[in-house]
ZADRENPA-736638 format. One record per residue (C-alpha): residue in one letter; z, x, y negated. Coordinates in steps of 0.2 Angstrom, whole numbers, always signed. Layout:
// ZADRENPA-736638
+--------+-------+-------+-------+
! residu !    up !  east ! north !
+--------+-------+-------+-------+
!      a !     Z !     X !     Y !
...
+--------+-------+-------+-------+
//
This chain:
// ZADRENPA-736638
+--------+-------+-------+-------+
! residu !    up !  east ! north !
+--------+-------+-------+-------+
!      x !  +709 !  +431 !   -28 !
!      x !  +705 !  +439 !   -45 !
!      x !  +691 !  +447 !   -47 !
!      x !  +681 !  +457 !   -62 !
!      x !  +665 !  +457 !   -66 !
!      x !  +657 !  +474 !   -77 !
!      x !  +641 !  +465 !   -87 !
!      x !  +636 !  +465 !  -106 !
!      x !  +628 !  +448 !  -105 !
!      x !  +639 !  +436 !   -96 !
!      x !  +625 !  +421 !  -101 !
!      x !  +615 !  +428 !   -88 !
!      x !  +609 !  +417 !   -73 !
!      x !  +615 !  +429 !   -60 !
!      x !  +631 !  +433 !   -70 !
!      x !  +635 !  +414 !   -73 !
!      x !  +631 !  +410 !   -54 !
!      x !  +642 !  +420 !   -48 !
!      x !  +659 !  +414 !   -58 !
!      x !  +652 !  +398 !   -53 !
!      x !  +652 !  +402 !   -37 !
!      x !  +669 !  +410 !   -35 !
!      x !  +678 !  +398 !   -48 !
!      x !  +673 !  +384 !   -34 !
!      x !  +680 !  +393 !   -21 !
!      x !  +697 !  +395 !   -31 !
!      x !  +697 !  +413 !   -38 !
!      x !  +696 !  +418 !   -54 !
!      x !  +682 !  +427 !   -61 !
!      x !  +684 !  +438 !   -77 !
!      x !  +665 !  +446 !   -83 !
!      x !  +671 !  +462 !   -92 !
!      x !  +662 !  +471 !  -105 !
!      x !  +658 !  +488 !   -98 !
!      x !  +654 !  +496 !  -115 !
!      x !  +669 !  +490 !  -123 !
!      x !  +684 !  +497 !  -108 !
!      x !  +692 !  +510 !  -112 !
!      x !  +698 !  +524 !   -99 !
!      x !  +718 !  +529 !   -97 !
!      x !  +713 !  +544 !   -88 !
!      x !  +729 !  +552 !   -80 !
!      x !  +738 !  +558 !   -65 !
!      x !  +755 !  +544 !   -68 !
!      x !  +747 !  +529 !   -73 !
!      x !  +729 !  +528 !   -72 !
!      x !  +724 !  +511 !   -80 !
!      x !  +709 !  +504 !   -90 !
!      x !  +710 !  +494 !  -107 !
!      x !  +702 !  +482 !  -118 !
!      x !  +703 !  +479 !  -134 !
!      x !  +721 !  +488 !  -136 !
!      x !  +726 !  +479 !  -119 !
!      x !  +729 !  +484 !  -102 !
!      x !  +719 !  +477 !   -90 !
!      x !  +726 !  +468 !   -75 !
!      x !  +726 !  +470 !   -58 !
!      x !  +711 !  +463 !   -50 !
!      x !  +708 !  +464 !   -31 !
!      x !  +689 !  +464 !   -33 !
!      x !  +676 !  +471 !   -45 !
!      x !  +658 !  +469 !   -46 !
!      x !  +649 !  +478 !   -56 !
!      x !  +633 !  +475 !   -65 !
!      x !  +629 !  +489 !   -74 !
!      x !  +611 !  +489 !   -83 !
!      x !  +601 !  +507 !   -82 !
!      x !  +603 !  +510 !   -97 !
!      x !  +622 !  +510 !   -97 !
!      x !  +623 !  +519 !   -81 !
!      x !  +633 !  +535 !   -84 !
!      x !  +647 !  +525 !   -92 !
!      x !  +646 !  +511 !   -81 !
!      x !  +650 !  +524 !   -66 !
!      x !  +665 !  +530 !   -75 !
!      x !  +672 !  +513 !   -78 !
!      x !  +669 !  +508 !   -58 !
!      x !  +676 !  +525 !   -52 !
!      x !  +693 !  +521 !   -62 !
!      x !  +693 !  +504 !   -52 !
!      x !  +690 !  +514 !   -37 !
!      x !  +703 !  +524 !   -43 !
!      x !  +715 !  +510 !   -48 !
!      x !  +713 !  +504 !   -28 !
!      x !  +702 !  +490 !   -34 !
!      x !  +686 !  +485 !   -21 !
!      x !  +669 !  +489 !   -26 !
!      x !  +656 !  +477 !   -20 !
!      x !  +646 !  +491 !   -21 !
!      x !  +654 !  +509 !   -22 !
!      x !  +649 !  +519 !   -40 !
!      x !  +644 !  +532 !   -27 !
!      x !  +632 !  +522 !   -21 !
!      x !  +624 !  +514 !   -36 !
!      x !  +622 !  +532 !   -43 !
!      x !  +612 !  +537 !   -25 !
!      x !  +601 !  +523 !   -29 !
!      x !  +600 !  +524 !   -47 !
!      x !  +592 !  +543 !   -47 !
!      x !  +574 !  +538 !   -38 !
!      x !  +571 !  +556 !   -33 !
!      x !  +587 !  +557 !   -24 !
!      x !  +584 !  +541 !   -16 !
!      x !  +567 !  +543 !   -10 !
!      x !  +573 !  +560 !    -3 !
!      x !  +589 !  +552 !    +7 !
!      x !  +576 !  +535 !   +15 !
!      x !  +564 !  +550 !   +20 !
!      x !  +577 !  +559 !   +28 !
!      x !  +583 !  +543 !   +37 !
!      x !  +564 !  +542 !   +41 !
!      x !  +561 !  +526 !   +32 !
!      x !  +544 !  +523 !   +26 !
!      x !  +539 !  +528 !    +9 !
!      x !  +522 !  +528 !    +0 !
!      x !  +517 !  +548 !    -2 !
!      x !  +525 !  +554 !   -17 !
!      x !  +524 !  +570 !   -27 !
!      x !  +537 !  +576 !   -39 !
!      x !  +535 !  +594 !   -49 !
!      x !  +540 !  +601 !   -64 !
!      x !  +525 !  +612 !   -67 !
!      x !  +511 !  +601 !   -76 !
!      x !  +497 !  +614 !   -72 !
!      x !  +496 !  +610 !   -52 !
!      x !  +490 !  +592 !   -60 !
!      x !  +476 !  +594 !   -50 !
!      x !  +486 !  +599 !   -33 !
!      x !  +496 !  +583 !   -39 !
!      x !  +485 !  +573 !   -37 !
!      x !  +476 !  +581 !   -22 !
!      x !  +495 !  +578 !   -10 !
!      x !  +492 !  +559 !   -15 !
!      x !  +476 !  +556 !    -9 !
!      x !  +469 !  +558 !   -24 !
!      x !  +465 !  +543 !   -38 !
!      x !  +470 !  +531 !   -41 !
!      x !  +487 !  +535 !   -42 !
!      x !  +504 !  +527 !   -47 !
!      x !  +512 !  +537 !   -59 !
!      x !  +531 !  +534 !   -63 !
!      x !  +546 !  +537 !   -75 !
!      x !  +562 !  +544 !   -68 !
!      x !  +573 !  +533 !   -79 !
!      x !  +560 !  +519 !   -78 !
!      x !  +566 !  +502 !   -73 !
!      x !  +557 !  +483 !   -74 !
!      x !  +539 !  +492 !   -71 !
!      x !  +543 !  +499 !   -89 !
!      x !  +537 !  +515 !   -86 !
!      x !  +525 !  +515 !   -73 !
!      x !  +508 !  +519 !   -75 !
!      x !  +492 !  +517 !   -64 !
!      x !  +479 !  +530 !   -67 !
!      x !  +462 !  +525 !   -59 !
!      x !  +453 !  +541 !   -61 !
!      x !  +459 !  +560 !   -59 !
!      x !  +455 !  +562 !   -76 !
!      x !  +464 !  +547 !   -83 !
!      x !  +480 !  +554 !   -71 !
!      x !  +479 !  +573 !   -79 !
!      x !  +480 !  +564 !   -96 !
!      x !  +497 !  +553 !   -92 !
!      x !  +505 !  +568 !   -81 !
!      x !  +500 !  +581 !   -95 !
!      x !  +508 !  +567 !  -107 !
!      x !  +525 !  +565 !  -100 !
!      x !  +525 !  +584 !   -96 !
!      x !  +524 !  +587 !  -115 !
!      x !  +536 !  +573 !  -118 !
!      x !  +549 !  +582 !  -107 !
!      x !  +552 !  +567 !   -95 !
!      x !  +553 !  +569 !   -77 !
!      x !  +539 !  +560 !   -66 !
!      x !  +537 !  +556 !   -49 !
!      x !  +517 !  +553 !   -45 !
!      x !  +513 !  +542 !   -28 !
!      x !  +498 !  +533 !   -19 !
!      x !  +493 !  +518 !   -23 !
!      x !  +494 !  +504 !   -10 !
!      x !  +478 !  +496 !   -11 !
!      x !  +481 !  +483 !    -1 !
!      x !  +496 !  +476 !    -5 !
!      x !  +484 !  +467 !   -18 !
!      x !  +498 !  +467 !   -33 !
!      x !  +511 !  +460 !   -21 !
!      x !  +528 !  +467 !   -16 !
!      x !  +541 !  +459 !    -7 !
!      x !  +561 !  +457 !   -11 !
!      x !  +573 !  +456 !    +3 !
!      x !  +589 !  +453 !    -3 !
!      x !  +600 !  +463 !    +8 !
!      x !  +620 !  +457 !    +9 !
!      x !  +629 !  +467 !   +22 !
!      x !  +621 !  +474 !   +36 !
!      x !  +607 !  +461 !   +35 !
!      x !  +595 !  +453 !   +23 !
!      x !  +598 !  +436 !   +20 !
!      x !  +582 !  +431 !    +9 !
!      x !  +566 !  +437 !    +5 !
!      x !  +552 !  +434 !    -5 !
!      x !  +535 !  +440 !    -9 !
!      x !  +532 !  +444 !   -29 !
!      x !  +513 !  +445 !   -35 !
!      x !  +510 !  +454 !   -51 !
!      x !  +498 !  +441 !   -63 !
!      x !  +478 !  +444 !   -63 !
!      x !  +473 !  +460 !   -68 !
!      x !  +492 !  +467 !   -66 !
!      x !  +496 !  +480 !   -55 !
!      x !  +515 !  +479 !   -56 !
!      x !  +523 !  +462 !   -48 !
!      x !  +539 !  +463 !   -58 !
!      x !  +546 !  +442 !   -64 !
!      x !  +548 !  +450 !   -80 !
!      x !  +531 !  +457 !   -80 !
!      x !  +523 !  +437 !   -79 !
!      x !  +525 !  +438 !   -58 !
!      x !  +527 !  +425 !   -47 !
!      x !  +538 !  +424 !   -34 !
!      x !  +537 !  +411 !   -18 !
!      x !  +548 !  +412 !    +0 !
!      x !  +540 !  +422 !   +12 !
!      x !  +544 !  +426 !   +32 !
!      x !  +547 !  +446 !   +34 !
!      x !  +544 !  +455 !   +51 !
!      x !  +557 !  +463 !   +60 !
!      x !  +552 !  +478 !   +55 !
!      x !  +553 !  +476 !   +36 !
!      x !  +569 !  +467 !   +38 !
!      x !  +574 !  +485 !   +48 !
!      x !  +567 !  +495 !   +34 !
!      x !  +577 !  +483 !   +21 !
!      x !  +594 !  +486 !   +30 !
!      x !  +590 !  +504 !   +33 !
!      x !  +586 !  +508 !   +17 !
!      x !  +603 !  +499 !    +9 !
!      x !  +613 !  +508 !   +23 !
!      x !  +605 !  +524 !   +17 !
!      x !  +611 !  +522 !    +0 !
!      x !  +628 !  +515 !    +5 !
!      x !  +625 !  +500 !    -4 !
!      x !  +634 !  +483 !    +2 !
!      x !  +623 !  +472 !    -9 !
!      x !  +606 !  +475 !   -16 !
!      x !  +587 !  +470 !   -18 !
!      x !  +574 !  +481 !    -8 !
!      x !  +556 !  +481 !   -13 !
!      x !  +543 !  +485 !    -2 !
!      x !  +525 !  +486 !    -1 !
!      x !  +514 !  +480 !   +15 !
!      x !  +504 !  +495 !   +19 !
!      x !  +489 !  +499 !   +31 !
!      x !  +506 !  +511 !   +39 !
!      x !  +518 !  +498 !   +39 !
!      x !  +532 !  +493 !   +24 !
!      x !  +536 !  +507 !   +11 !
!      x !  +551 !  +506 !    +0 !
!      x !  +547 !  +506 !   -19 !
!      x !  +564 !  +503 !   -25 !
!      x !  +582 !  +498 !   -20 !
!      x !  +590 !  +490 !   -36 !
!      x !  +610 !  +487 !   -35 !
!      x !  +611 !  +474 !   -45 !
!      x !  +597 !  +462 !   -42 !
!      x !  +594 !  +446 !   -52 !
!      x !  +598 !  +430 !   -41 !
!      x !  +588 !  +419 !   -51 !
!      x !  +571 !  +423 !   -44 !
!      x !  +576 !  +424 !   -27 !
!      x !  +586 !  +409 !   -28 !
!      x !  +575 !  +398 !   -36 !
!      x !  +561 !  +404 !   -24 !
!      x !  +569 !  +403 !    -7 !
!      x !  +582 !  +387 !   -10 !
!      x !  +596 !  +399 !    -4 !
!      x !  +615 !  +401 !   -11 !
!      x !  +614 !  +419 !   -13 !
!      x !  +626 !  +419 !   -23 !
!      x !  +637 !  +411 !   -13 !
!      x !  +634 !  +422 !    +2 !
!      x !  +640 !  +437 !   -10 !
!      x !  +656 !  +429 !   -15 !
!      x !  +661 !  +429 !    +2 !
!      x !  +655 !  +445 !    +7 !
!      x !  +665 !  +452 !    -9 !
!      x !  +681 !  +440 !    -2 !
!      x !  +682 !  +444 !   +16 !
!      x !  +680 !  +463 !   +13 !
!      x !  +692 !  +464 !    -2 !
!      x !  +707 !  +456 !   +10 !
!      x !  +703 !  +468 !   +25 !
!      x !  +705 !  +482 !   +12 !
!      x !  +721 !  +474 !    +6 !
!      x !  +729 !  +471 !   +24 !
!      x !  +725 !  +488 !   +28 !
!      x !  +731 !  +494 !   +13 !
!      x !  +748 !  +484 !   +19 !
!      x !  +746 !  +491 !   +36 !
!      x !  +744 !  +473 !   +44 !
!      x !  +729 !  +472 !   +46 !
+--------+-------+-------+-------+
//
């Protein structure tokens, strides 16, 4: 099978993992860079190029499109799409999970649990903000933010009317939530391939840091989820239409709420924490489902 990968940095652990992966299992494995295709946009002969050259045709793509390269990255995938190539995950989907307003809105919908969050554009009901939260502290976040970058915990009401006032004059969008005391720092990744997580493992943020994020100097160790997280990790990817992602959730006095559903998560931390081939697991997810789409696409299947 050939198969594309869309990254920038093909020296990443998750991105070297995974031609690794699929090399040893006899395909071949091209890592793309997204910001360097170019789109042959037409009715006759739709076709993507790089460097002056067509691309060929690959049965699989999967794409690893940072945040900040999310509009054009979604371009690129839709022309796959377009082209008949499988998506590990669908650019429709990514973009579900990439707007956080969106997404909060279709996992509340699908009643999954969320921690209480309040979006407004009008700074001056601050105070009413902060009030539909339960009042300070409260967890104050970036729209566009990714990484904990952007996220901001506000201890005091008057410490949060500063930051909402801020990013009001900035004009950024903000969601504002309640803080989950007792989760102590901690969140937990399940690592949801198809219809079912297949690791996990609990992240704490380091002393005196209230955002768990590996990037942010976290620590991650395994860690044995309850059913009804692992239901809440598998609804929550179902919701966005998402084949393959990370789901980070908090343990509440309520039971799990979803912070996040990233569509490309990193393999490294999971990896390294829980001993499991995660990588492996998605190349043969990415496999079996690319030749069902193909032998139906045949008609023999």
């Amino acid at each position: 099978m050939k198969i594309a990968m869309l990254a920038v940095n093909p020296n990443l652990y998750s991105h070297k993992r995974l031609k690794e992966v699929a090399e040893a299992h006899d395909h071949t494995l091209d890592i793309l860079n997204t910001k360097r295709l170019v789109l042959d946009v037409s009715v006759s002969n739709p076709a993507i190029h790089l460097d002056g050259q067509m691309l060929p045709k690959y049965d699989a793509v999967i794409p690893r499109i940072g945040a900040s390269l999310t509009q054009y990255g979604l371009a690129v995938l839709r022309q796959f799409e377009i082209i008949g190539t499988y998506s590990l995950n669908e650019s429709v989907a990514i973009g579900r999970s990439r707007d956080k307003l969106r997404s909060l809105q279709l996992l509340a919908r699908r009643g999954i649990g969320l921690p209480v969050t309040v979006f407004a554009h009008d700074a001056k009901q601050v105070e009413k903000i902060i009030e539909e939260v339960g009042g300070p502290p409260v967890v104050i976040k970036l729209l566009e933010g990714t990484q904990g970058v952007g996220v901001v915990l506000a201890e005091t009401e008057k410490s949060a009317k500063s930051v909402i006032e801020a990013f009001s004059g900035a004009k950024v969008s903000i969601l504002v939530q309640e803080f989950i005391k007792e989760a102590g720092g901690s969140d937990l990744r399940c690592f949801v391939v198809g219809d079912r997580v297949i690791a996990s493992m609990k992240r704490q943020g380091a002393e005196g840091e209230f955002r768990s994020n590996l990037h942010r100097g976290g620590s991650a160790s395994a860690v044995r989820i309850t059913s009804q997280e692992r239901a809440a990790a598998v609804g929550a990817a179902k919701a966005m239409g998402l084949n393959v992602c990370g789901v980070d959730m908090l343990r509440s006095n309520h039971g799990p709420v979803i912070m996040e559903i990233n569509s490309s998560p990193g393999l490294e931390g999971i990896e390294k924490a829980t001993g499991i081939d995660v990588a492996s697991k998605i190349i043969e997810f990415l496999t079996d489902n690319a030749t069902r789409k193909s032998n139906r696409t045949r008609g023999t299947g």
